[in-house]
N, C-alpha and C positions, 0 to 999 in steps of 0.2 A: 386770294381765294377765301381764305380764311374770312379777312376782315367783309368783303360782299359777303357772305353769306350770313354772319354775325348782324348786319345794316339791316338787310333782308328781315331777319327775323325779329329783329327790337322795333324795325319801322310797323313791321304788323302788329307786336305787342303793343304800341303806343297807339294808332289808330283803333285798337278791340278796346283802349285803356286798362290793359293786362298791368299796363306801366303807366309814372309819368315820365314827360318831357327829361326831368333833371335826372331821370333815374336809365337813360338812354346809354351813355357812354360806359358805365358801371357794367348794363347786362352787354353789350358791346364786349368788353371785353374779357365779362366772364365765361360769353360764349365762345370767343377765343380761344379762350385757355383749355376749356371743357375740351373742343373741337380737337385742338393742337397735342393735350394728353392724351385722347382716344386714337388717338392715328400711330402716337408713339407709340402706344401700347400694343396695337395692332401690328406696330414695326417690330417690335420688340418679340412678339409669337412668334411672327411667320421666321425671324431670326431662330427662335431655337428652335423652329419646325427642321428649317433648311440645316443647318448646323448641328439637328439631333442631339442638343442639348437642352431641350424645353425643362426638364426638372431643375437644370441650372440656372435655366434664364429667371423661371418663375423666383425662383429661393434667391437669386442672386437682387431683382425688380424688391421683393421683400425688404432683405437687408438693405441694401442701397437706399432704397427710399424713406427708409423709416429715417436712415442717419440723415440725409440729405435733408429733408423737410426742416430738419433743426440746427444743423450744422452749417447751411449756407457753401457758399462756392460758386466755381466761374457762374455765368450764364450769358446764354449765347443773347446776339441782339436780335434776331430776329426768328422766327416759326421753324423757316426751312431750315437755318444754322443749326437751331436746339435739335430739329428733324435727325439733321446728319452727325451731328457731336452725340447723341444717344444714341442711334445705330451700331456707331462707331464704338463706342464706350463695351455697349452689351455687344456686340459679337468680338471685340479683341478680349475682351476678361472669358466671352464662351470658349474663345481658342485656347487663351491662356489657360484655362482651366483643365484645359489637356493636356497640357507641357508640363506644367508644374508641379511639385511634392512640396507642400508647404510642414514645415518642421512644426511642432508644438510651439517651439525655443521663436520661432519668427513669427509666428504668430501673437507672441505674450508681446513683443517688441513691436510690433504692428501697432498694437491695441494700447500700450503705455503711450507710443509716438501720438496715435491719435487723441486718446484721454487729456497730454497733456496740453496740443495743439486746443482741444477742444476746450480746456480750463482758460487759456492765455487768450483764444481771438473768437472763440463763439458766442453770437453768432455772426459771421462775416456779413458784412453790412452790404443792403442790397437798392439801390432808387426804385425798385417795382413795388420793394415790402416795405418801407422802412418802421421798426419797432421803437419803441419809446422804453426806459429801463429799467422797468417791472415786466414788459416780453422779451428783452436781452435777456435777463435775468434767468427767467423759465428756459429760453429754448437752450442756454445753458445746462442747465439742470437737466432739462429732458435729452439735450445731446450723450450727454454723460449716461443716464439711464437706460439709454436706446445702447450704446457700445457697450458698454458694462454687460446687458442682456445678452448682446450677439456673442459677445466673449465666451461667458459663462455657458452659454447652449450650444457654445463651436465645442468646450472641453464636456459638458456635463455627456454629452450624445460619442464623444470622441470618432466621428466619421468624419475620415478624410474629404468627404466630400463636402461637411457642412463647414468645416475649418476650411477649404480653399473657398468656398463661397463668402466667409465670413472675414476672409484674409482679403482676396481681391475686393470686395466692397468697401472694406477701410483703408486700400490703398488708392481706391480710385479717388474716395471722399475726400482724401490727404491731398490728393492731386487737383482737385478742383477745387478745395481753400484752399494750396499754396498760388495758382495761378488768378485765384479773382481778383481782378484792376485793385482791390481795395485792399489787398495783403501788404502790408509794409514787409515782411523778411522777404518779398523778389525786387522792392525800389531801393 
């Protein structure tokens, strides 16, 4: 559905010559992506509508992504998979987040495990992005900066609330680089 509707819309940009020819498959599938994030997102609300955890989902969507964009991890192969692996993601961390009492002590040990995974294999290498080794380098650096941050603002604020948001997001991230196809410690 996605890719018609993506064809659709770059076939009338190139007939208005909004675009060229070579620049078809590019908006193609940036319209994809655009399309296929705005739906997760919209999955992702009505999740903490349903679940009456919306302040969790929103702070949990923050943290996560910020690490995510730089730290790499699984990804699913196609629209509806990534659909259901983030559903699934944000409403078991919203359950989670009701179960749990996250220690300061496991949280510091969260955040080391991730720091160091993040020094040794970020950023997990990916065929959709691949970087060359001046953006390895950075999304390094900015992986490390972005956890460092959440770290620092889980103790500086000391709410349990923003430490278990800041705990499940660096475990889920730990979970999705140790499983991407490209992680040597699961072959």
């Amino acid at each position: 559905m996605l890719y018609i509707i993506s064809v659709f819309l770059t076939e009338n940009m190139r007939q208005e010559k909004v675009i060229k020819e070579e620049e078809v498959e590019i908006y193609q599938y940036g319209i994809q992506i655009t399309m296929a994030n705005l739906i997760n997102l919209l999955g992702i609300l009505v999740i903490g509508v349903l679940l009456k955890t919306l302040m969790f989902i929103i702070l949990f969507y923050c943290v996560f992504s910020s690490l995510r964009i730089f730290c790499g991890g699984y990804h699913a192969k196609s629209f509806q998979n990534c659909f259901l692996w983030t559903m699934l993601i944000f409403s078991g961390n919203s359950i989670a987040s009701r179960i749990i009492d996250v220690s300061p002590w496991l949280s510091i040990v969260i955040s080391v495990l991730l720091i160091t995974f993040i020094i040794i294999k970020v950023p997990i290498k990916n065929e959709f992005r691949p970087l060359n080794r001046e953006e390895q380098k950075k999304f390094k650096q900015y992986g490390l900066i972005v956890c460092c941050f959440w770290t620092i603002v889980s103790f500086v604020f000391i709410k349990k609330a923003i430490m278990t948001v800041a705990f499940l997001a660096k475990i889920t991230v730990l979970v999705l680089m140790l499983t991407a196809e490209d992680t040597k410690f699961l072959k």
